[in-house]
N, C-alpha and C positions, 0 to 999 in steps of 0.2 A: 436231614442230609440231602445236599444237593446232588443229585447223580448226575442230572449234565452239565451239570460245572467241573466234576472229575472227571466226568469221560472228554470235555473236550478238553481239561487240560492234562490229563494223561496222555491224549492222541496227540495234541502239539510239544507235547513235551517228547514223545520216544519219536515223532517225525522229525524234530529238528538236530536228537542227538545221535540217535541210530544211525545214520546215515554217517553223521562224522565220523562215528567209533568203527565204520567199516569201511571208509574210505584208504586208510593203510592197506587193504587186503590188494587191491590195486594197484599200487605201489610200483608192479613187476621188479623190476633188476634195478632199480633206484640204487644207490650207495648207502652203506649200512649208517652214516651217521647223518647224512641228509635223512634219511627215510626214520630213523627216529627221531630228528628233530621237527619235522612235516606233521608225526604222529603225535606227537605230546602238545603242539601246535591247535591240531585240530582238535586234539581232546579234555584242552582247555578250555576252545570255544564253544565244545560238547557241554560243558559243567554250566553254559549259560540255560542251557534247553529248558530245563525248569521253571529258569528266571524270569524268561521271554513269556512261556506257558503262563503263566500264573497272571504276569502284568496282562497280557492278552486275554486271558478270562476274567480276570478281575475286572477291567475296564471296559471289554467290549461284548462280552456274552453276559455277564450278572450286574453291568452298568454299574457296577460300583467306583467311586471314588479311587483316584491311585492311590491317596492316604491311609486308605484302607488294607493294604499291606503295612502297615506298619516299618515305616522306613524311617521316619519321624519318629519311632520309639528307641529309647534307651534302656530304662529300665535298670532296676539296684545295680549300682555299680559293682558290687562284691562276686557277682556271677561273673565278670570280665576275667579277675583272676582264676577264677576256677577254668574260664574258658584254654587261656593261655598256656596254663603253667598245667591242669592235667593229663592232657596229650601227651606231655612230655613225660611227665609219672609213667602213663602206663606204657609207652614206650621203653624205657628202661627197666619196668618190671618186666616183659615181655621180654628183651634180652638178654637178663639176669635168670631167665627159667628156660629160656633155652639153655644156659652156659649149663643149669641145674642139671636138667634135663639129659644133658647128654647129647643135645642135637647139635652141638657146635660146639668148635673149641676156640677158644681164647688165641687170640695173633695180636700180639703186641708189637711185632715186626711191621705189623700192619701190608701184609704179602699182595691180597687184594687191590688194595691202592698203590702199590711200587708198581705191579704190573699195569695198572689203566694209568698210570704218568710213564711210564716205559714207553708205551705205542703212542701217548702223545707229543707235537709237535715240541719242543724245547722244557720239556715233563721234566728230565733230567737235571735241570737247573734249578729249581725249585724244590727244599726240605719237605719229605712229604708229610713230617709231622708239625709241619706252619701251616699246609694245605686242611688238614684234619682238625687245626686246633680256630682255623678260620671259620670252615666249613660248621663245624659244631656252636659257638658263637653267633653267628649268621641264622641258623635253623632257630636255636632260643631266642633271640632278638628278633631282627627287621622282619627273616623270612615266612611270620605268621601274620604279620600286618599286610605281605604284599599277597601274599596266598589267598587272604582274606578276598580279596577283589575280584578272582576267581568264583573261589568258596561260595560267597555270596551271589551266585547265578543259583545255585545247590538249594541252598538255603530259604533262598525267599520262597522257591517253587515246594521242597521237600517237607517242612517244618511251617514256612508263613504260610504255605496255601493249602498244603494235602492235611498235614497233622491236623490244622486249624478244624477244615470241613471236614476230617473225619469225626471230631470230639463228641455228634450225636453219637457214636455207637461207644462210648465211654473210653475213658482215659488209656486205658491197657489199650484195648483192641486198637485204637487210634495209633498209638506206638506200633504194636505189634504189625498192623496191616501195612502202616505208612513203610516201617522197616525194611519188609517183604518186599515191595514197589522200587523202593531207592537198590536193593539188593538185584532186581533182577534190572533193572536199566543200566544197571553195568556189564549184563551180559555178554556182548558182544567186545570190550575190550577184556575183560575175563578169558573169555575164548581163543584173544590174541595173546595170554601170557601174565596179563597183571594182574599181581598180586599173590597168583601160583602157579608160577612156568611147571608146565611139562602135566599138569591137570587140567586140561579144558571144559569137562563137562563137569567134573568133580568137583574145582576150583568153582563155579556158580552156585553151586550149592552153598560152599561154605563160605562164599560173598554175602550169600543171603543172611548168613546166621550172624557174620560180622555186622552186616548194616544194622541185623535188629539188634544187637548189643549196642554198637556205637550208637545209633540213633536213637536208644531208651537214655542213653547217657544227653545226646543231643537235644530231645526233647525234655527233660528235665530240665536245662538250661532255659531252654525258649519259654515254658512254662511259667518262669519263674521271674524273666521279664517283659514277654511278649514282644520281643523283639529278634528281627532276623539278623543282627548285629555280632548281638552275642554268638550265635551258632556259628557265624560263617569265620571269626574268630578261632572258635575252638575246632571247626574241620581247617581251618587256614595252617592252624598249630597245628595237626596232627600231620597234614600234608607234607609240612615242613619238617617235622623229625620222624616219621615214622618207617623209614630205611636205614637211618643211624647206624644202630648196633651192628649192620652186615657189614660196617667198615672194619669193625675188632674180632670177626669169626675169621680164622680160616677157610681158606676157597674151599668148594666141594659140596658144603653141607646141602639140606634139601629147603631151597628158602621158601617153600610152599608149605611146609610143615611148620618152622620157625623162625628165630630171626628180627622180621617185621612187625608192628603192632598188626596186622590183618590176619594173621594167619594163627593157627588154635591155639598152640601156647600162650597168646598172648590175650586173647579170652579169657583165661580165668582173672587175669586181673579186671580186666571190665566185669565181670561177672561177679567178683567179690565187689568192685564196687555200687555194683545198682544193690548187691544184698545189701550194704551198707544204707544206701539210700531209703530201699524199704525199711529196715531193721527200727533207724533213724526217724521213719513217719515221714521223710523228703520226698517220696514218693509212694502214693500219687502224691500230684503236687494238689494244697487245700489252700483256702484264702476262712478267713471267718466272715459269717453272714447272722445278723443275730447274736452272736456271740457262740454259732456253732459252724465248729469247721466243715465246709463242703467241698465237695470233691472242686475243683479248677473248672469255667468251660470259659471258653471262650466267646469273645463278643461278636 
């Protein structure tokens, strides 16, 4: 394992996003919908930091080839669907166990969205159940293609360059550590609200525990085609429906606890699925060598 090649692209990586993810704090008296548009802006350009890190150490501290990210890989197509379509699975189980749960109730009135077209400009003229049936549409289709192009800052740095050089210390820890990284490099917009308004210190913790689930899920994918294609795919998908179901709750509920795919309700479904994966022998992930399966490493 290469330690200065993680540590310099750890430090370029939390230098170039850190900064972004705290420049909202700044903001002062901005107007509330400028200062979130500025913020989701900046923390878009946040999601390249990895990307930049990674091409930057790849190429100019370990003198490796750009091809060497694997950008030119594609890999079994069959993992594309899995990419797309199960985002959206556990997205829906995760709101389906809220409703179970008790943490939210059902609004088919859809009260949430009447009020955020009420406060907007000519909101009134428009069915809010054309806005909803667009919106939903939109998230399963285009909106995981263009996500992707974000995603894909995430991706190359997260899964193409850390998972990668972690793989000497075995397949788990690799996951498990790479997880933990991606988990705490969101700290600082954590801090500001995503993902668990009204839990700032508390919400980081359990960003951590999200990434390492989503990211055992993530890296199973990458694994399977050694490409950073397919991942930024399935974070592109997730990105794109993974607030869904708060359009069909009632206002009020506590959307740090459930609701969204990130938050713990919505964990057991990633959780039953990596059981599945191990249960399966899908992971770890093994190739046959000899005509005996070995654990995956990479090249």
């Amino acid at each position: 394992m290469e330690r200065k090649s993680l540590l310099w692209f750890l430090g370029i990586t939390f230098l170039i996003s850190w900064p972004l993810f705290l420049a909202p704090l700044f903001f002062g008296e901005l107007e509330a919908t400028n200062k979130q548009l500025m913020t989701q802006g900046l923390w878009a350009i946040a999601m390249w930091g990895p990307g930049i890190a990674a091409i930057i150490t790849t190429v100019f501290i370990m003198k490796q080839p750009f091809k060497s990210l694997r950008l030119n890989t594609l890999g079994p197509k069959r993992f594309y669907l899995w990419a797309w379509i199960l985002p959206i699975g556990l997205t829906v189980i995760g709101g389906l166990l809220t409703l179970l749960f008790g943490m939210a109730k059902l609004d088919l009135n859809f009260t949430m969205m009447h009020d955020a077209m009420a406060s907007a400009a000519g909101g009134d003229t428009i069915p809010v159940e054309a806005i909803i049936v667009i919106q939903v549409l939109f998230a399963f289709t285009l909106a995981p293609f263009i996500n992707m192009l974000f995603a894909l800052g995430e991706e190359l740095g997260w899964r193409g360059f850390l998972l990668s050089h972690l793989m000497p210390l075995g397949q788990w820890k690799a996951i498990l550590v790479s997880g933990i990284i991606w988990g705490v490099w969101h700290a600082p917009a954590v801090a500001q609200g995503l993902n668990y308004p009204g839990y700032p210190i508390l919400g980081m913790f359990m960003m951590i525990v999200f990434c390492v689930l989503l990211g055992t899920i993530l890296s199973w994918l990458y694994l399977n085609t050694k490409s950073p294609w397919v991942v930024a795919l399935a974070h592109g998908s997730l990105n794109a429906v993974a607030g869904l179901p708060v359009i069909f709750f009632q206002p009020g509920f506590n959307m740090a606890l459930g609701g969204t795919v990130a938050t713990p309700v919505a964990w057991i479904g990633m959780g039953l699925f990596i059981a599945w994966l191990v249960m399966t022998k899908q992971l770890p992930v093994v190739e046959q060598v000899n005509n005996k399966q070995v654990e995956l490493p990479l090249e």
